[in-house]
N, C-alpha and C positions, 0 to 999 in steps of 0.2 A: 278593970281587968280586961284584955287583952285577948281574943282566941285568934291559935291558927286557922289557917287558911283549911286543914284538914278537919280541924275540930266545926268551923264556920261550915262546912260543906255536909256533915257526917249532919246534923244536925238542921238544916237545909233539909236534907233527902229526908228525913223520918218529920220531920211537919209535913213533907208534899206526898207521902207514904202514907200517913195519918188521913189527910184531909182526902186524898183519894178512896182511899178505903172506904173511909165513911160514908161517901157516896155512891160506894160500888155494892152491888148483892152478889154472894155467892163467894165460889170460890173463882176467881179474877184475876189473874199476873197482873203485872203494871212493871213492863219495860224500862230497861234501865236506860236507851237512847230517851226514852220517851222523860224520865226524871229529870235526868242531863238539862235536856229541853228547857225542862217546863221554871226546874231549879237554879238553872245559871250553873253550872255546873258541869266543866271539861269530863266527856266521855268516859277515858283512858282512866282517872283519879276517882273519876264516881266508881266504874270496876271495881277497882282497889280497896278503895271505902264498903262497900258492898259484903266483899267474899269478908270482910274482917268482921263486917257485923253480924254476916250468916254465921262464922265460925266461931263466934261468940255466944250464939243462941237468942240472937236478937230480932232478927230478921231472918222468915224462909225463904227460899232463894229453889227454882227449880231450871233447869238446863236445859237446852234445845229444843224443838219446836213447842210453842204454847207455852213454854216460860216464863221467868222473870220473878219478880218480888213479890 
């Protein structure tokens, strides 16, 4: 079976989300350039992926300075 390119990405970002976290203490952003980066993963499309998974209740997502995932 088969995934999109969206589905291959969404999934990408929550193991590099995952495995950061678990290294981090506290409460931590972890940048969504900084995902992109790390995951292979066009900027622009991670956004996108992102705000659907925050507004899903899957991921928290905080806004302007000090931000991030």
């Amino acid at each position: 079976m088969l995934f999109s390119k969206k589905s291959q990405y969404t999934l990408k970002s929550l193991v590099y989300l995952a495995k950061v976290r678990s290294e981090l203490e506290g409460e931590t952003w972890v940048l969504v350039p900084d995902i992109a980066e790390n995951a292979g993963i066009p900027g622009p499309f991670l956004g996108k992926i992102i705000s659907e998974l925050s507004d899903a209740g899957i991921v928290k997502t905080k806004k302007g300075r000090g931000g991030g995932v």
